[in-house]
C-alpha positions in Angstrom: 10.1 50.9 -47.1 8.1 49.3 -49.9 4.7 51.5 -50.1 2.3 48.7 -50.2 4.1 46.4 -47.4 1.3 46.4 -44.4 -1.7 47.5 -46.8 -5.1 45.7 -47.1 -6.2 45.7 -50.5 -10.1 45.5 -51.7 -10.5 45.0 -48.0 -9.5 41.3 -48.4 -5.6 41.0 -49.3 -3.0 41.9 -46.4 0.7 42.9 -48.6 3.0 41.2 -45.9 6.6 41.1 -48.0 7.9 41.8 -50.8 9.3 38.4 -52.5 10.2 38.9 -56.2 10.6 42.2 -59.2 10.1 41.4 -62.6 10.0 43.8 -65.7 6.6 44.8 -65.4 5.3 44.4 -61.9 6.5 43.1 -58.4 5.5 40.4 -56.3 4.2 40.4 -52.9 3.3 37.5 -50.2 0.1 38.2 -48.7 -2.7 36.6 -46.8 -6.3 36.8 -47.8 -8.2 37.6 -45.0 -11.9 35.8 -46.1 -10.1 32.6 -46.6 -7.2 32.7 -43.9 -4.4 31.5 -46.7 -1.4 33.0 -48.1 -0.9 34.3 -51.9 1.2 36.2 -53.8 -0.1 39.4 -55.5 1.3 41.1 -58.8 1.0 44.7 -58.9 1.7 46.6 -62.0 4.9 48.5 -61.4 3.8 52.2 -60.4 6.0 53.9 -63.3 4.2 51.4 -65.9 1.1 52.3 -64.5 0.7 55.1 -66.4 1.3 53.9 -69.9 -1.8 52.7 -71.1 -0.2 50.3 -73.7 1.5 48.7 -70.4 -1.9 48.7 -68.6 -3.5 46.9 -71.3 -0.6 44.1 -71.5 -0.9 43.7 -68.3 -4.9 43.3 -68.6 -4.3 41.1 -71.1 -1.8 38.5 -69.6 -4.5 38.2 -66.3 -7.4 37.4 -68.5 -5.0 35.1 -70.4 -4.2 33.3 -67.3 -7.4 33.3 -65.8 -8.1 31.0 -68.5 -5.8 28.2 -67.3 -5.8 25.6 -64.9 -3.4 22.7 -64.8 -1.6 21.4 -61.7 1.5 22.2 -63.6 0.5 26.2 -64.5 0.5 29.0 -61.5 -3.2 29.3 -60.5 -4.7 32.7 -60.7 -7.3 33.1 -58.4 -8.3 36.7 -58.5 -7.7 40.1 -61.0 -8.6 43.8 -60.0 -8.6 46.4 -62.2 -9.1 49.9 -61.0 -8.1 53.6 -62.2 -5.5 53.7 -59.5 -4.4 50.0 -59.2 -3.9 46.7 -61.5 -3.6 43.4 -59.5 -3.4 39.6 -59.8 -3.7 37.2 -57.0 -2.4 33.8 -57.8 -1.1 30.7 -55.9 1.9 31.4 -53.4 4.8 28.8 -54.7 7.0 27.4 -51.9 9.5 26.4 -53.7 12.6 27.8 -56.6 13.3 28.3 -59.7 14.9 25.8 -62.3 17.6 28.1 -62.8 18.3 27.9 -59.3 17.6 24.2 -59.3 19.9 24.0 -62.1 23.1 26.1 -60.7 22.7 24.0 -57.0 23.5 21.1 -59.2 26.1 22.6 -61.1 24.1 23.4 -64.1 23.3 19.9 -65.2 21.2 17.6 -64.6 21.2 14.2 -64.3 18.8 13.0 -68.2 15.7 11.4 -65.8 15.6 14.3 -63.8 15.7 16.5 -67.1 13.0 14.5 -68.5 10.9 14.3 -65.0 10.8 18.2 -65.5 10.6 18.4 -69.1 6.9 16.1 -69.5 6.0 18.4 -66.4 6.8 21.6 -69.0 5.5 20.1 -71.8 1.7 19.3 -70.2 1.8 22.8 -68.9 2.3 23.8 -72.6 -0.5 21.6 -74.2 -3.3 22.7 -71.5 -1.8 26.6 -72.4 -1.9 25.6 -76.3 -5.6 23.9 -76.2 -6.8 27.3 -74.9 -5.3 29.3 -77.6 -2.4 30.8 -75.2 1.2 30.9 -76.4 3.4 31.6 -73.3 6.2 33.1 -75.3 9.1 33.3 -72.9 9.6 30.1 -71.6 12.6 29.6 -69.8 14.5 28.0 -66.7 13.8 31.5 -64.9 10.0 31.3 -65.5 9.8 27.5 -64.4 9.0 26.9 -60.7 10.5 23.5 -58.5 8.2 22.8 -55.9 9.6 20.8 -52.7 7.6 17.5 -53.9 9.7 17.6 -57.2 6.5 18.9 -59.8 7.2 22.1 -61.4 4.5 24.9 -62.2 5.1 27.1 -65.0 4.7 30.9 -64.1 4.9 34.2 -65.5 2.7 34.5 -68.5 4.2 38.5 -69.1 4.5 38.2 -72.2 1.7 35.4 -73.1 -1.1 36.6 -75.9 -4.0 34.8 -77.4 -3.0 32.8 -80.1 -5.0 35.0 -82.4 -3.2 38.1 -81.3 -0.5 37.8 -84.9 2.2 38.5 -85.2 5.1 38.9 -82.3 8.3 40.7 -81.7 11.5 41.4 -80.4 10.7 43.6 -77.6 13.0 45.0 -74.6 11.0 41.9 -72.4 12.3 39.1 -75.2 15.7 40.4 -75.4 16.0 39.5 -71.5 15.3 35.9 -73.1 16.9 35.8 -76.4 19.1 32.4 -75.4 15.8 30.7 -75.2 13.9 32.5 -78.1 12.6 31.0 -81.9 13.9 31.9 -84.9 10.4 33.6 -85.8 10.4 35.0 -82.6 14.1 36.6 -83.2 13.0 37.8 -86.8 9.6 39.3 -85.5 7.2 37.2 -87.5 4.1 35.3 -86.8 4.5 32.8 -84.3 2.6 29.9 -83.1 2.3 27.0 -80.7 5.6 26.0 -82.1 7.6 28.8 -80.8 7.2 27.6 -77.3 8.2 23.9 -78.4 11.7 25.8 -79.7 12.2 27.4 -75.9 11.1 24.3 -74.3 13.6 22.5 -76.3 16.4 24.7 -75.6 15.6 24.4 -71.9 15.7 20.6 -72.3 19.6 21.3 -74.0 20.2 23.2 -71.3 19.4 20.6 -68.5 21.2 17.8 -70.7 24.1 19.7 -71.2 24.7 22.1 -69.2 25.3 24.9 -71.4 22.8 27.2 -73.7 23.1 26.1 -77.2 24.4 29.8 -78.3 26.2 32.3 -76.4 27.2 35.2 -77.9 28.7 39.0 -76.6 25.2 40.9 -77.2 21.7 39.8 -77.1 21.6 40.9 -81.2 24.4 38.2 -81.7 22.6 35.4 -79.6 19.0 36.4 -81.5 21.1 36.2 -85.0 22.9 32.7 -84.3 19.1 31.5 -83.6 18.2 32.2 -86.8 21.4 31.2 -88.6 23.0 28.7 -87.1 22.4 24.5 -85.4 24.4 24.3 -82.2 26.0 21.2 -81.4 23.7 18.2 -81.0 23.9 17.3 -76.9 25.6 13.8 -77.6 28.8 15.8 -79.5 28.9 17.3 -75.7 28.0 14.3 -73.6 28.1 10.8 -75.3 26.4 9.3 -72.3 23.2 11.5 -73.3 20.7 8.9 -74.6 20.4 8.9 -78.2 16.4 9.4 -78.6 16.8 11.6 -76.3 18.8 13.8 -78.6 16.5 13.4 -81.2 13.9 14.7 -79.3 15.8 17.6 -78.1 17.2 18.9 -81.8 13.8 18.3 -83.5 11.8 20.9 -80.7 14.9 23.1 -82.0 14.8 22.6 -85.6 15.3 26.0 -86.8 11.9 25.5 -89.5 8.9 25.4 -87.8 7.8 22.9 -89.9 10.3 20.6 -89.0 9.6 20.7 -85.3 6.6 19.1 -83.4 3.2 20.2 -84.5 2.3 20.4 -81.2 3.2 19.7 -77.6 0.8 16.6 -77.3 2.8 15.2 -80.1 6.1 16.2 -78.4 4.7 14.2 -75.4 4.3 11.1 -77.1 8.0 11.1 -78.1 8.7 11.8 -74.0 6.7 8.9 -73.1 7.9 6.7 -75.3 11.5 7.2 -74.5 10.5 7.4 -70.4 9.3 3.6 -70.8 12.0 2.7 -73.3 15.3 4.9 -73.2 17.0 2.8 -75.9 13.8 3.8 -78.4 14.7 4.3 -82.0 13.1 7.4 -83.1 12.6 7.7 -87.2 13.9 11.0 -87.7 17.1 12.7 -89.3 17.9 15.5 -87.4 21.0 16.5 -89.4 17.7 17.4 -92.3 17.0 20.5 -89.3 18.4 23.2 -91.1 17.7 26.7 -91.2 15.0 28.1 -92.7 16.0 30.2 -95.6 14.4 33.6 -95.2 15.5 36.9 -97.5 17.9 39.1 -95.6 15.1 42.1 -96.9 12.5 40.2 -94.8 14.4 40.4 -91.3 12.6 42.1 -88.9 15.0 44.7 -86.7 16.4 43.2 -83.6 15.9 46.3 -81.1 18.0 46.0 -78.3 18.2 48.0 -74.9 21.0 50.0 -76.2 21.6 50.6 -79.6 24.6 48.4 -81.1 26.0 49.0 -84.6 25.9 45.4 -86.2 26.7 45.2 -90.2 24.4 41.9 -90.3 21.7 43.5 -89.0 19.8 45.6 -91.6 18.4 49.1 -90.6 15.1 48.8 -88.7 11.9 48.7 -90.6 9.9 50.9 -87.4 6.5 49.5 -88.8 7.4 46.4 -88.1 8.3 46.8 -84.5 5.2 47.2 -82.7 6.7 48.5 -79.6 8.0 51.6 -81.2 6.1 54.2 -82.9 6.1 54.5 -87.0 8.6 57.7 -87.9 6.8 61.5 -88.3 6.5 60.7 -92.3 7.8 63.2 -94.8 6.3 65.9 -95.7 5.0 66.3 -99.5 6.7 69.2 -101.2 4.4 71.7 -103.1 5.9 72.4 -106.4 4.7 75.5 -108.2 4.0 75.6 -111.5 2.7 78.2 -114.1 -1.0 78.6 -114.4 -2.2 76.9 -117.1 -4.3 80.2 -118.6 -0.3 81.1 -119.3 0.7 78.2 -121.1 2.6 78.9 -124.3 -0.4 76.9 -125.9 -3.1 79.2 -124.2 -1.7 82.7 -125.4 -1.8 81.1 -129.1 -5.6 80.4 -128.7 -5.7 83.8 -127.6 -3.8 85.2 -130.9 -5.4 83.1 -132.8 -9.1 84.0 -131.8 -8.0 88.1 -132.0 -9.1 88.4 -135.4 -12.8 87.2 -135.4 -13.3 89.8 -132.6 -15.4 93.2 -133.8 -12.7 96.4 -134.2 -13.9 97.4 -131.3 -13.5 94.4 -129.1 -10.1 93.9 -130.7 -9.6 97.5 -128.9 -10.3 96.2 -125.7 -8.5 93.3 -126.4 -5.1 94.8 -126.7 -5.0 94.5 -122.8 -3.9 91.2 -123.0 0.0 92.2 -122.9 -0.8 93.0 -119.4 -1.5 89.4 -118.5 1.4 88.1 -119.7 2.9 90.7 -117.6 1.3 89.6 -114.8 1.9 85.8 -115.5 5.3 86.7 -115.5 5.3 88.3 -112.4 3.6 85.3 -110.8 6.3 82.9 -112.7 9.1 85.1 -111.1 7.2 84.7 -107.8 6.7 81.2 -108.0 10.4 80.5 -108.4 11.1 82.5 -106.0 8.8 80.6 -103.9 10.3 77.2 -104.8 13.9 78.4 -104.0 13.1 79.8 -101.0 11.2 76.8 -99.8 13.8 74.3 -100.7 16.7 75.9 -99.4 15.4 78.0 -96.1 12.5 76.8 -95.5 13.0 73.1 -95.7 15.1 73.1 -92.4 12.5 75.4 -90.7 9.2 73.0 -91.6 11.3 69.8 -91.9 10.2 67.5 -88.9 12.8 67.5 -86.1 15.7 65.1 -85.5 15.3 62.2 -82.9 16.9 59.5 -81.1 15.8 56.8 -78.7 16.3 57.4 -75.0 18.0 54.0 -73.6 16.6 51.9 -71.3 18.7 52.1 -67.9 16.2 51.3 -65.3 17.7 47.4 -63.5 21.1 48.7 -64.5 23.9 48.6 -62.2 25.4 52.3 -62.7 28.7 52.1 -62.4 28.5 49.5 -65.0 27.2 51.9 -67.5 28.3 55.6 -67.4 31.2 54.8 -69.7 29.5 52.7 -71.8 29.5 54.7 -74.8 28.3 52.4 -77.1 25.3 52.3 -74.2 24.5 55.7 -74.0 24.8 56.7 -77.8 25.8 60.6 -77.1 23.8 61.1 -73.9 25.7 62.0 -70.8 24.2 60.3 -67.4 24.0 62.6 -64.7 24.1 60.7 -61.3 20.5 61.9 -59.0 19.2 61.0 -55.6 20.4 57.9 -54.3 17.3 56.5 -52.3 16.4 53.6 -50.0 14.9 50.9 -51.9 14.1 46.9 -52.4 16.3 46.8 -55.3 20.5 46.0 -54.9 22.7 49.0 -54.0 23.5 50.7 -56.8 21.3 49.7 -59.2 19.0 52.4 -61.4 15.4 52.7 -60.2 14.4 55.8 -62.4 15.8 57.8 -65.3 14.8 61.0 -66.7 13.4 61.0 -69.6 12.3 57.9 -69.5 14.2 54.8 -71.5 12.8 54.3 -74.9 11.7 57.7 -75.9 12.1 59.8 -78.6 14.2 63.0 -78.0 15.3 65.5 -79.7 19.3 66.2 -80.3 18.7 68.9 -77.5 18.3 66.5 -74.8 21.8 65.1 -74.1 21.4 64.4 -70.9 19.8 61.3 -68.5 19.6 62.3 -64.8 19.0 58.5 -62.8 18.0 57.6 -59.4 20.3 54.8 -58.1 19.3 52.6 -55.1 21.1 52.7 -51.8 19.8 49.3 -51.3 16.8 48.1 -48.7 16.7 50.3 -45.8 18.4 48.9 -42.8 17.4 49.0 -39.0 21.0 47.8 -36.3 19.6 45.5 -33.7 19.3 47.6 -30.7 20.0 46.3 -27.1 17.9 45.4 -25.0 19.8 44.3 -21.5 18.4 45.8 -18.5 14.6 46.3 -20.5 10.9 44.6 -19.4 10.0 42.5 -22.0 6.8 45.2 -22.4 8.8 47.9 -22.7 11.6 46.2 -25.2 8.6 44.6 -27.4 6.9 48.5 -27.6 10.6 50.0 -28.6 11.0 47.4 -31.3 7.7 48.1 -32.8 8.4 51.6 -32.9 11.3 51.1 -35.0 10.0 49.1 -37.6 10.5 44.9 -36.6 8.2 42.4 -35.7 8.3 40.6 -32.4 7.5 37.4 -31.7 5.6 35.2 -29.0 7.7 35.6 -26.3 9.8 32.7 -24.9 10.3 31.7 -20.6 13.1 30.8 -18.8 14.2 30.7 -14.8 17.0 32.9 -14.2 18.5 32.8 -10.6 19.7 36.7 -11.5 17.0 38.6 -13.7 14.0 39.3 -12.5 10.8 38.1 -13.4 9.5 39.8 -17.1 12.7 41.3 -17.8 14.9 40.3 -21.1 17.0 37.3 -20.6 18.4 37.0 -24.7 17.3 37.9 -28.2 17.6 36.8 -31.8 19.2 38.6 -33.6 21.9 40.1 -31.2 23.2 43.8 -30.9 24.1 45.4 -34.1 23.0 42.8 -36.6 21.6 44.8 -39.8 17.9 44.2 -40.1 15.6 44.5 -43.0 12.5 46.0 -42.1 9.8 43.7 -40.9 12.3 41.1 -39.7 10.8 39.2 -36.3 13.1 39.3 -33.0 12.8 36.2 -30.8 12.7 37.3 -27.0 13.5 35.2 -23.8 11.8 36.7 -20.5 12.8 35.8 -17.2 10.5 34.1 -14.8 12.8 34.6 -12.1 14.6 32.1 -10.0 13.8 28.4 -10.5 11.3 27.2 -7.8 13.1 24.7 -5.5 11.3 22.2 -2.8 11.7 22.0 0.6 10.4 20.1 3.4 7.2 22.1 4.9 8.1 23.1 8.4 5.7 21.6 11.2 3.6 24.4 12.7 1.2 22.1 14.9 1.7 23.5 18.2 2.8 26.8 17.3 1.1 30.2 18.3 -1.3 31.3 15.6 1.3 34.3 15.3 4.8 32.8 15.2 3.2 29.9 12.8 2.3 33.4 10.7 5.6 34.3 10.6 7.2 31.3 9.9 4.9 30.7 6.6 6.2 34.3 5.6 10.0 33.3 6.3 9.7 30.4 4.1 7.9 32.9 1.2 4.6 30.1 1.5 1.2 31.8 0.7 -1.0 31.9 4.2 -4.6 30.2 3.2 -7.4 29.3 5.2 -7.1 30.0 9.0 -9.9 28.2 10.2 -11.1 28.5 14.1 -12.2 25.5 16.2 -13.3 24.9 19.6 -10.1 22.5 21.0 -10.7 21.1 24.9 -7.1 19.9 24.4 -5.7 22.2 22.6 -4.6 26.0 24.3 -7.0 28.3 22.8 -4.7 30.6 19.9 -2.6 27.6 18.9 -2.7 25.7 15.8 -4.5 22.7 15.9 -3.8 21.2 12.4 -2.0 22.3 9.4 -2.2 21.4 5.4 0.2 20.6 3.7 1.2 18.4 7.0 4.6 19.3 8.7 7.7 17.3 6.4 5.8 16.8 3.3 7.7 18.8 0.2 6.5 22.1 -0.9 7.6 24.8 -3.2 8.1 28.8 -2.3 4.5 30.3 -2.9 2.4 27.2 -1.9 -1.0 27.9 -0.2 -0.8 26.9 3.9 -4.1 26.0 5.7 -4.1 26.1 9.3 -7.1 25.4 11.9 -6.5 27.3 15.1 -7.8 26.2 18.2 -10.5 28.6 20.3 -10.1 26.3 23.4 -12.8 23.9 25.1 -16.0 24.2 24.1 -18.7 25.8 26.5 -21.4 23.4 25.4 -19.9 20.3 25.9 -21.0 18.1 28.8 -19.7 17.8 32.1 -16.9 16.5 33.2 -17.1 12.7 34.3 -16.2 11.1 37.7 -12.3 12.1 36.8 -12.9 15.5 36.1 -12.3 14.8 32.6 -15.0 15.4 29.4 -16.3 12.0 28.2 -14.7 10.4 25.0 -16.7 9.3 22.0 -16.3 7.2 19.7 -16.8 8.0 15.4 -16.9 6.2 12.5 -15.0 8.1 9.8 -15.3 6.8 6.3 -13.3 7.6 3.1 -14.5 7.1 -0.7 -12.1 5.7 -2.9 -14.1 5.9 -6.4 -12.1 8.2 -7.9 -8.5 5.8 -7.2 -7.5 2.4 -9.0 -5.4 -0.3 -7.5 -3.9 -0.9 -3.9 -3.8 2.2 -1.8 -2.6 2.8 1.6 -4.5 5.2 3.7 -3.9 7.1 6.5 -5.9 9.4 9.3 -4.8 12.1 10.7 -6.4 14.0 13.8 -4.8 17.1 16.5 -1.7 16.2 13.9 -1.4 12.7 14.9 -2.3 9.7 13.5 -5.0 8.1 14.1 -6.2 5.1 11.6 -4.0 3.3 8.7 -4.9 0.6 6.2 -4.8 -0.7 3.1 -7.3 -1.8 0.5 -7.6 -3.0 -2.7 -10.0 -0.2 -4.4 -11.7 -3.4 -7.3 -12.9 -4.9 -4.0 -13.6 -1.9 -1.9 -14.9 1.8 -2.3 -14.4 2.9 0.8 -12.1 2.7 3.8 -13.8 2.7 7.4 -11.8 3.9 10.7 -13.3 4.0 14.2 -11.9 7.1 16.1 -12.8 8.6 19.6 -12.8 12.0 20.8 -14.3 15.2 22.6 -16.3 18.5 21.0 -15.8 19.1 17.1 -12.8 17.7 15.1 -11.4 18.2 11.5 -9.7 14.9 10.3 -7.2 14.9 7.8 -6.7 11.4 5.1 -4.0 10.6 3.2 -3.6 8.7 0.1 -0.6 6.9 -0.7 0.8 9.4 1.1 -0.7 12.5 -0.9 -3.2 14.5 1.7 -6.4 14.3 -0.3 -9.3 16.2 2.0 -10.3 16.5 5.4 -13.5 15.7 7.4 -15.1 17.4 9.9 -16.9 15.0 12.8 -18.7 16.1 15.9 -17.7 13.9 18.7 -20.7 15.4 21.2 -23.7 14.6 18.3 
């Protein structure tokens, strides 16, 4: 699993996927926690990390970004720069690339659509251009399609103040050479104008369909830039407009002073041919020939691999700024005589002899003994020189070298025979490790691509990919959702909210289904969709009528029917049998459902305090008014009375003319009415018939 996947970064950025690799760093999705939204952060590839010269490229292309904003560039909205960790936040793009855009329409486009995205390009360009940054590798790859149709360009890798000089053809570029200048292919200075080339070779592309070189080796492709005019678009498409052509072959002219000056200008031309397509543009583009540059002034086309090309001339290192100048040769020391034993010396000696006093010229006579000694030191000294040139020279000479190739992104079995690849290194197959990159492709090589070696080290051990790491969909029959949700976790997925369902067979909260099923191969991270039981579906029935009943068996039958028992409420009853239920709610017939709440009032028999009984022996009947509100009801409404579960008032009443409903009702002791609207039991009130 990716190590930054699930981190929190500066406290603030959440790494929540990993969505893109390029040659210098990798792109996550993330969300920013202080402003709740979702970006993507570039992190400098760990193995780059280290290289300060990669460090500071990567420095530089977030300043240079930083600098930009145009609804048609990739917004940067934050850089971090520590000792353990380079970043950029920028603006999470929901959408593709051309490229893609491209090959889901076959790889051509329709000439409006081409020049819809092409103006789009072009403005990005000019806003880049005004503030002194030349993108340098602009193509269909680096070129994002948002779902409205407006593109953003992306990827400024590669991008360097304008002022930065001269540019060349480094292992990034060769990645691009269908799209790159001629002065970009030959390593010299380059300018606003280079980009205009690549734009226009994009432009060929979408027109045509095809790249306007091809060629078996990035070299070949870089060469044919500089040499050669491809065919103009109309030569492969007659239906192509003509102006449009025009435009297209003069952003390619191979001379940058036959091309646009700049991409303002460029867009005038695009403008002019969007309002009129049949425009006459005053320009020959069969005068767009190649510039003629000495063969001694080409500039080495490095590739990733070295390839043996006789109309390439051997590299000139100091040019190549990516590769370090060669250990220079040592000056030889060449030993010569002393000059005190010149030939011409010794004479002056002779010569002065006979001025000297007798007995100086005694003392003198010593001189054969320096010429002795000078021709010691002269036998020496040749000795010296021979020694030196023969022996010697191999001991002190600076070492052989040779360039370690660049394997990392390669598929291996693709490339251990390539001989032409590995120039007389062997490849020595490694671990084989879980990772984001496709199965089978080389992660790490040791030593590392691009080095200098010496002939000793004939050997590159890699570390191939086995591909992301994969997690089989477990089952999860038979589990509580609880206990599945804490077993998925465990293993590395995500679950999501949960989803409820009746089942007449599962119980309530266990696992019903789940997406994706049994076995499925799983990256890590991916979400599982859960459907939980809620057990069987409830089903309504009539409420049985418990009036009557024993406050026991009415117990029992609420129980039966799985209803919840609510309120039993006691009441003094002088015609009811003291333990029986005097009233119920929901009334006896109406629909319920299984768990619905029963209220009951139970009868305690007469009451002691009521009067005595009249001349018949029976207690004396009153009469009530009972009225119910009807604020909170609009329209007609029928309303009913219920009391000892029979009823005992009905009407109905137009609730704009009347907020209340009246009934007269007669009785004994203390009563709880019931009322029902439209058939719905509403409330109950309680009236004492003995007040």
């Amino acid at each position: 699993m990716d190590q930054y996947i699930g981190k929190l970064l500066d406290n603030r950025y959440e790494i929540l996927e990993l969505v893109g690799t390029g040659g210098m760093a990798k792109v996550y999705k993330a969300r920013c926690h202080r402003l709740n939204r979702l970006v993507a952060i570039k992190i400098l590839r760990e193995d780059l990390s280290q290289d300060a010269e990669f460090r500071r490229r990567f420095h530089d292309e977030s300043q240079a970004v930083a600098m930009l904003s145009h609804p048609n560039i990739v917004a940067v909205y934050d850089v971090s720069r520590s000792s353990e960790l380079e970043y950029i936040v920028m603006e999470l793009i929901d959408g593709i690339t051309l490229k893609q855009y491209m090959q889901k329409k076959g790889n051509r486009l329709n000439w409006r659509e081409a020049l819809h995205f092409i103006i789009q390009i072009i403005k990005a360009l000019g806003h880049a251009h005004s503030r002194g940054i030349i993108h340098r590798d602009i193509k269909p790859h680096n070129i994002m399609v948002l779902r409205d149709g407006s593109v953003k360009v992306a990827d400024f890798g590669i991008a360097r103040v304008a002022s930065g000089g001269h540019s060349t053809l480094t292992q990034e570029a060769l990645g691009s050479v269908h799209y790159i200048s001629p002065e970009q292919a030959r390593g010299s200075h380059i300018d606003s104008r280079s980009d205009l080339y690549s734009a226009g070779v994009v432009l060929y592309e979408m027109i045509t369909g095809r790249l306007p070189f091809e060629g078996d080796t990035p070299v070949s492709v870089a060469i044919q830039h500089i040499n050669s005019i491809p065919l103009s678009p109309r030569e492969l498409d007659s239906s192509i407009p003509e102006a449009l052509e025009v435009i297209t072959m003069k952003a390619m002219a191979p001379n940058p002073d036959d091309r646009y000056l700049s991409a303002d200008e460029m867009l005038a031309d695009l403008e002019e041919f969007r309002k009129n397509p049949s425009i006459n543009f005053d320009y020959n583009v069969s005068e767009f020939d190649p510039e003629e540059v000495p063969e001694e002034e080409y500039t080495q086309i490095r590739p990733a691999h070295p390839v043996p090309s006789r109309s390439v001339p051997e590299p000139r290192y100091e040019d190549v700024e990516d590769y370090p100048p060669p250990q220079r040769r040592r000056d030889r020391r060449r030993y010569e005589e002393e000059e005190d034993y010149s030939p011409q010396r010794r004479r002056r000696y002779e010569d002065e002899e006979e001025d000297y006093p007798s007995q100086h010229r005694q003392r003198g006579a010593v001189w054969p003994v320096f010429l002795a000694v000078a021709a010691v030191l002269l036998f020496v000294g040749v000795i010296v020189y021979f020694l030196w040139n023969t022996i010697f020279a191999g001991m002190l000479a600076p070492p052989k070298t040779h360039t370690v190739p660049n394997l990392v992104g390669r598929i291996y079995e693709e490339v251990r025979d390539d001989t032409e690849l590995l120039a007389g290194f062997t490849l020595v197959e490694g671990d084989t490790v879980t990772d984001d990159a496709a199965p089978g492709t080389i992660i790490d090589q040791d030593p590392k691509g691009e080095r200098e070696v010496g002939e000793s080290v004939t050997e590159i051990k890699v570390t191939i990919s086995g591909g992301p790491e994969i997690i089989p969909m477990p089952p999860l029959e038979g589990m509580t959702y609880i206990d599945a949700a804490s077993y998925l976790r465990s293993i590395g997925l995500k679950v999501a909210a949960p989803e409820y369902e009746n089942h007449e067979t599962i119980e309530e909260g266990f696992v019903i289904s789940y997406t994706p099923t049994k076995d499925v191969e799983l990256a890590p991270g991916t979400e599982v969709q859960i459907v939980v039981s809620k057990g069987p579906e409830d089903k309504p029935f009539s409420m049985p009528k418990l009036v009557g009943m024993t406050e026991s068996r009415a117990l029992t039958e609420i129980n039966n029917c799985k209803l919840k028992q609510g309120n039993f409420q006691p009441e003094f009853d002088d015609e009811v049998e003291e333990g029986k239920v005097i009233s119920q709610y929901p009334l006896g017939g109406t629909e319920v459902t299984e768990g619905t709440e029963v209220n009951l009032v139970i009868s305690k028999g007469p009451d002691p305090a009521n009067k005595p009984p009249d001349e018949t022996g029976q207690p004396t009947s009153k009469s009530k008014d009972v009225t119910v509100g009807l604020d909170r009801f609009d329209g007609v409404v029928t309303v009913q009375l219920f009391m000892d579960g029979g009823e005992v008032g009905k009407k109905t009443v137009d609730t704009a003319m009347e907020s209340g409903v009246t009934f007269t009702v007669s009785g004994t002791g203390m009563k709880t009415l019931t009322y029902y609207v439209n058939g719905v039991a509403e409330g109950t009130i309680p009236v004492n018939f003995d007040s």
